[in-house]
Backbone as a ProteinNet text record, in pm:
[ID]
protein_1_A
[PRIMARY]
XXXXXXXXXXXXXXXXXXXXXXXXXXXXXXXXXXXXXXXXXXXXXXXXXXXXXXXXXXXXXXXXXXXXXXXXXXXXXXXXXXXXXXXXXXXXXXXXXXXXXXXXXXXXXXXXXXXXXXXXXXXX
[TERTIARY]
-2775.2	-2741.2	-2706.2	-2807.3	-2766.4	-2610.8	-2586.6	-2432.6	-2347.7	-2339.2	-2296.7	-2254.3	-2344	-2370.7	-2242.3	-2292.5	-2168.3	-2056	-1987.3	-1922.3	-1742.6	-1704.6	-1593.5	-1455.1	-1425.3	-1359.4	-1440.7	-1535.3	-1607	-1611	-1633.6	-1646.6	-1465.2	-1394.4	-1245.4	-1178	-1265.1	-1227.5	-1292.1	-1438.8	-1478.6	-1449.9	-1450	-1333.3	-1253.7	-1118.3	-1013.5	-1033	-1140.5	-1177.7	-1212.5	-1326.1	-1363.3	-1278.1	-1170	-1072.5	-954.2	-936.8	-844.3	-926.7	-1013.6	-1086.4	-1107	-1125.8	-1111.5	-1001.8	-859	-771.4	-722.8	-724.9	-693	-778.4	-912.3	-989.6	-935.7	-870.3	-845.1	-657	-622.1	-433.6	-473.6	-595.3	-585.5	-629.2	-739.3	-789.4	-694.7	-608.5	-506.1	-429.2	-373.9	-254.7	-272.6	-416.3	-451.3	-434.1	-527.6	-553.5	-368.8	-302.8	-170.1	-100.9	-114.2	-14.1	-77.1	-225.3	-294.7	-250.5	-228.6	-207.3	-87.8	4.5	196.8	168.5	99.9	67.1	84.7	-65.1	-99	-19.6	35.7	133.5	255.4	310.1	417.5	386.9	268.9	211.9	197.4	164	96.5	227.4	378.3	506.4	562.9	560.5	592.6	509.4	393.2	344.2	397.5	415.7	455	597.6	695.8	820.6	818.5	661.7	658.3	630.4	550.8	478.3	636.6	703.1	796	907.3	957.3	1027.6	967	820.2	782.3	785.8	753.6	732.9	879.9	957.6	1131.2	1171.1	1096.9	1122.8	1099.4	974	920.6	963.4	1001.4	1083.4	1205.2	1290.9	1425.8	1393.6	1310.9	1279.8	1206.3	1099.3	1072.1	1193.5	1284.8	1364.8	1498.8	1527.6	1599.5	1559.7	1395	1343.7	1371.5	1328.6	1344.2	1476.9	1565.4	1752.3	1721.7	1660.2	1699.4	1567.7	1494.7	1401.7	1460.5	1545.6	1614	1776.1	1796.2	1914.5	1832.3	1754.8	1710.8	1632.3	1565.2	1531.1	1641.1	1731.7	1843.6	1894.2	1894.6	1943.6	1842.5	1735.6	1637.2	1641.4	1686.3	1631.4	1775.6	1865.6	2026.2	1963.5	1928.6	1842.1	1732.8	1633.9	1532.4	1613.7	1709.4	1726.7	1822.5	1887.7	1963.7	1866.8	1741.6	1647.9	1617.5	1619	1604.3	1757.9	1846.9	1938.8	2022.6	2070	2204	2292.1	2219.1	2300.4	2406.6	2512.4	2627.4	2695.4	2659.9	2712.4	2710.1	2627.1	2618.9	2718.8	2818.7	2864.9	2827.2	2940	2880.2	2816	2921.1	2849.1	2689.4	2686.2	2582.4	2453.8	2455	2355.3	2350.9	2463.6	2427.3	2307.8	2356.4	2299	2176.3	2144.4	2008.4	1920.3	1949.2	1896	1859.7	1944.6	1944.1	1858.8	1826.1	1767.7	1597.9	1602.6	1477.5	1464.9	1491.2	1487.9	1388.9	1507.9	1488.9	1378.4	1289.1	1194.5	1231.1	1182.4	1239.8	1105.9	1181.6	1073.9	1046.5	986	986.8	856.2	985	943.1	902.9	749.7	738.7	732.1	729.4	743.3	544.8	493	364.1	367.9	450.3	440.1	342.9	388.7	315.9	155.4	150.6	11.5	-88.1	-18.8	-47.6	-100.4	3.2	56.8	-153.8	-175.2	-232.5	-393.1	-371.4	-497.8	-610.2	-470.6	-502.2	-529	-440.4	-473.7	-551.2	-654.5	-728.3	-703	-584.6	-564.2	-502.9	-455.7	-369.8	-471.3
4134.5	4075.1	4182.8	4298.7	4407.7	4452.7	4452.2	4523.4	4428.3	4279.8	4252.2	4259.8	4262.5	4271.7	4391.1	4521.2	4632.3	4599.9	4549.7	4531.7	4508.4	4622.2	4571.2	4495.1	4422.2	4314.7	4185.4	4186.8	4049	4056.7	4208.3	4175.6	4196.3	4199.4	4196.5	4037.3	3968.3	3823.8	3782.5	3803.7	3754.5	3746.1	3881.9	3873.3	3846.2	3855.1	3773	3570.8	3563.2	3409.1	3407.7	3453.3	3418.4	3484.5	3572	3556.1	3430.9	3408.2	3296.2	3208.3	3123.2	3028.5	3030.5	3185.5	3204.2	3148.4	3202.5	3194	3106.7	2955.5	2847.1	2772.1	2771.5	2700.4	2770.4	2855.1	2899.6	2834	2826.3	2764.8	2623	2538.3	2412.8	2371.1	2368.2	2366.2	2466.4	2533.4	2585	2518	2464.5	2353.8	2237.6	2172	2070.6	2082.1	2170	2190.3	2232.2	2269.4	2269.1	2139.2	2073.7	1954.2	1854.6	1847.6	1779.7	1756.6	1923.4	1950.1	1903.8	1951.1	1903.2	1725.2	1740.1	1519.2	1505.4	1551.2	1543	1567.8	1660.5	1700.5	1626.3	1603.2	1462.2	1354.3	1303.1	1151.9	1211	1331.1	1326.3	1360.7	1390.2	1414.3	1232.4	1190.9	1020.7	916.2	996.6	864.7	946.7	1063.7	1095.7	1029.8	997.1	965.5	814.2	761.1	631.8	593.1	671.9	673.2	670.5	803.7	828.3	676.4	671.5	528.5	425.4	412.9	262.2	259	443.7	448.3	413.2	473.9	478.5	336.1	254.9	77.6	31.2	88.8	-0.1	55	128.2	201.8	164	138.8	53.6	-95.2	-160.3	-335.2	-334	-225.9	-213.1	-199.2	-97.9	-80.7	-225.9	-264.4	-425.1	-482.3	-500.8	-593.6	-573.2	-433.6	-391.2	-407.8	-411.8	-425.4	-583.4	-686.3	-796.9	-851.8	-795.8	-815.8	-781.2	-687.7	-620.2	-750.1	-787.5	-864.8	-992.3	-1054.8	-1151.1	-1148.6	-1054.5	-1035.7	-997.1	-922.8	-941.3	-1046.6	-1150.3	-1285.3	-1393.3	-1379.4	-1416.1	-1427.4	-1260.3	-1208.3	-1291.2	-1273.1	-1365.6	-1498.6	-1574.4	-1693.7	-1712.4	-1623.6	-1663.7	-1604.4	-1526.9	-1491.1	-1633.9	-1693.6	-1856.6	-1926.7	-1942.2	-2033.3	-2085.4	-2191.5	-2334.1	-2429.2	-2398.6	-2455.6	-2403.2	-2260.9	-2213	-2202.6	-2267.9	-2275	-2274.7	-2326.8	-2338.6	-2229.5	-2127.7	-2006.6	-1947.9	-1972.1	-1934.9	-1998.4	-1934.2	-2018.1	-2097.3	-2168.8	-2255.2	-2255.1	-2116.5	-2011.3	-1961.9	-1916.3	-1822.5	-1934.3	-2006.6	-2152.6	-2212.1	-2239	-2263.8	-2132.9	-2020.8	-1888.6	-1879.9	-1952.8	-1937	-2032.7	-2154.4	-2266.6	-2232.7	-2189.2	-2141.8	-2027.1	-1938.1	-1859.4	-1865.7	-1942.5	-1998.8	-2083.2	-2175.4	-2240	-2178.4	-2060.9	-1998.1	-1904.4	-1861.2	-1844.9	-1731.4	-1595.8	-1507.8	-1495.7	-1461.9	-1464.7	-1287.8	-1242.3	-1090.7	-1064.1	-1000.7	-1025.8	-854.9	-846.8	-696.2	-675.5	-530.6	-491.5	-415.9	-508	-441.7	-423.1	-364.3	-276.3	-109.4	-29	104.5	39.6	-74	-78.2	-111	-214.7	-270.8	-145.7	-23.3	43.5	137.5	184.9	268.6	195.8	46.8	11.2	-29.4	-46.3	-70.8	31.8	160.1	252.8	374.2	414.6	517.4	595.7	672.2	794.5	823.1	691.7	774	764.5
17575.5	17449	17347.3	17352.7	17274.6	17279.3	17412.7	17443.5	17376.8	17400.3	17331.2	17233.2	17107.6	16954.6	16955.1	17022.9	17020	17078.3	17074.2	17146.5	17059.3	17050.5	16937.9	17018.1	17101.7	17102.3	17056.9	17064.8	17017.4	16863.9	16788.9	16700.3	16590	16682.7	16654.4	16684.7	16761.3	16782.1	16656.6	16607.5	16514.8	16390.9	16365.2	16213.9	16237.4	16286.4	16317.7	16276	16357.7	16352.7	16227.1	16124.5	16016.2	15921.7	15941.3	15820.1	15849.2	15971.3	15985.2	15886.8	15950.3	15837.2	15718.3	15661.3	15547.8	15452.4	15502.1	15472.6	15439.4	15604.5	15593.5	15467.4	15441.4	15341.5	15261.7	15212.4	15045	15053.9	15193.6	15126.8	15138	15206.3	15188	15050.6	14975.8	14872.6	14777	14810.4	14664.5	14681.7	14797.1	14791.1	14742.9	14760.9	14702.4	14566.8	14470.5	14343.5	14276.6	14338.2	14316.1	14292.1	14376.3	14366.5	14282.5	14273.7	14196	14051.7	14018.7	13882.3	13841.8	13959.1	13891.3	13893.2	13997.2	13976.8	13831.4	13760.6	13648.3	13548.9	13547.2	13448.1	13436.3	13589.3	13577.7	13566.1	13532.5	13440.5	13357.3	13254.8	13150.9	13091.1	13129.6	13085.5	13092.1	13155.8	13185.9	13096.7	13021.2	12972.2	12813.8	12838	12668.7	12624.4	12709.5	12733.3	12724.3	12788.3	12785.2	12618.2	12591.7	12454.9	12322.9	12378.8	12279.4	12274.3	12359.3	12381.4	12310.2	12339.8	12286.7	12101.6	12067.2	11923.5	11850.6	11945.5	11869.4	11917.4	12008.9	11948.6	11878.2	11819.6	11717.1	11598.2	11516.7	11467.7	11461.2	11522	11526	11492.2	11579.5	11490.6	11390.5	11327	11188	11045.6	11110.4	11045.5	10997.3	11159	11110	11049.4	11104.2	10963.6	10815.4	10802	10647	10625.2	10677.4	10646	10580.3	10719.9	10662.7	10550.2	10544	10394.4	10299.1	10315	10207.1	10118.9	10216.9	10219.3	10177.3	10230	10172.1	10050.8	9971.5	9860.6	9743.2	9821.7	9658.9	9640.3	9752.5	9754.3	9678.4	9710.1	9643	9504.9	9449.3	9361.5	9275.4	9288.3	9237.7	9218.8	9282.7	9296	9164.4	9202.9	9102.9	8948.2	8934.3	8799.8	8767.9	8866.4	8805.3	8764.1	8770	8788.3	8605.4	8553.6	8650.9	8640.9	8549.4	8536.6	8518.2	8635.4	8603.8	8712.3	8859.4	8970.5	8979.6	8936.5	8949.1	8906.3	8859	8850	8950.8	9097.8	9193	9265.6	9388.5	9473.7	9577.5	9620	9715.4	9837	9878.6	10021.4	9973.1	9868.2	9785.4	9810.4	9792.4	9794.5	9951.7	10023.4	10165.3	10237.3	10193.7	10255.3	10213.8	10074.5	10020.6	10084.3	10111.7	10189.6	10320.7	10369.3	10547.7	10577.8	10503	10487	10435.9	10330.3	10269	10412.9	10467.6	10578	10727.9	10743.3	10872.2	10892	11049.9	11041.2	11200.3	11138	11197.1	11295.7	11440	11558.5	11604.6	11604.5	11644.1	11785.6	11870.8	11971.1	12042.5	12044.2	12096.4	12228.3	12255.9	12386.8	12388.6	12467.4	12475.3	12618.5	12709.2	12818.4	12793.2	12696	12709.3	12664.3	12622.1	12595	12678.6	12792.1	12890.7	12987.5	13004.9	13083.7	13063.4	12932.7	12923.5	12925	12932.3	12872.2	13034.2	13141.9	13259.8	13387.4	13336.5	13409.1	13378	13471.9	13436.3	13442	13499.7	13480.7	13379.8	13305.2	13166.3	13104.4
[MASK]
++++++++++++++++++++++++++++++++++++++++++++++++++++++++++++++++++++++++++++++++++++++++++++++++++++++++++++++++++++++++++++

């Protein structure tokens, strides 16, 4: 058994063997922790994109709105300064538009996908 122990092909198979293993456990676990990370980083780039998109929607239908609040308050505002007996200084279009408008009942319709998106998954 002693001779053994001395024995430098055995102990040239051995290191050989325990740096192979070495090796392999440090490229499997770096390859892992590698791809893990670009995973991560390409969701955490996809939900910022998801994020940025959903903000610059809401942002664009905030903004229509304010166009048409805007349009319907100077219309308004023509309106309440005729008020109470000077209508007819207004036209006839001017008064259909005020009716239809006073009338109509604006539907706003959101996109709650990124909310859905973040509220259901755990990794975001």
């Amino acid at each position: 058994m002693k001779q053994r122990f001395l024995d430098k092909d055995w102990w040239k198979n051995t290191t050989g063997a325990t740096a192979g293993t070495i090796i392999g456990i440090i490229l499997t676990f770096g390859t892992t922790f590698y791809i893990e990370n670009r995973n991560k980083a390409e969701m955490a780039r996809k939900t910022v994109m998801i994020t940025l998109h959903n903000l610059d929607s809401a942002i664009d239908t905030m903004e229509m709105l304010l166009q048409e609040l805007q349009r319907r308050d100077s219309l308004f505002t023509r309106v309440c300064s005729l008020m109470p007996d000077k209508y007819e200084q207004m036209g006839n279009d001017s008064l259909i538009l005020f009716v239809n408008t006073f009338g109509s009942h604006r539907m706003n319709i959101t996109d709650n996908t990124a909310e859905s998106i973040f509220s259901n998954s755990f990794e975001v």
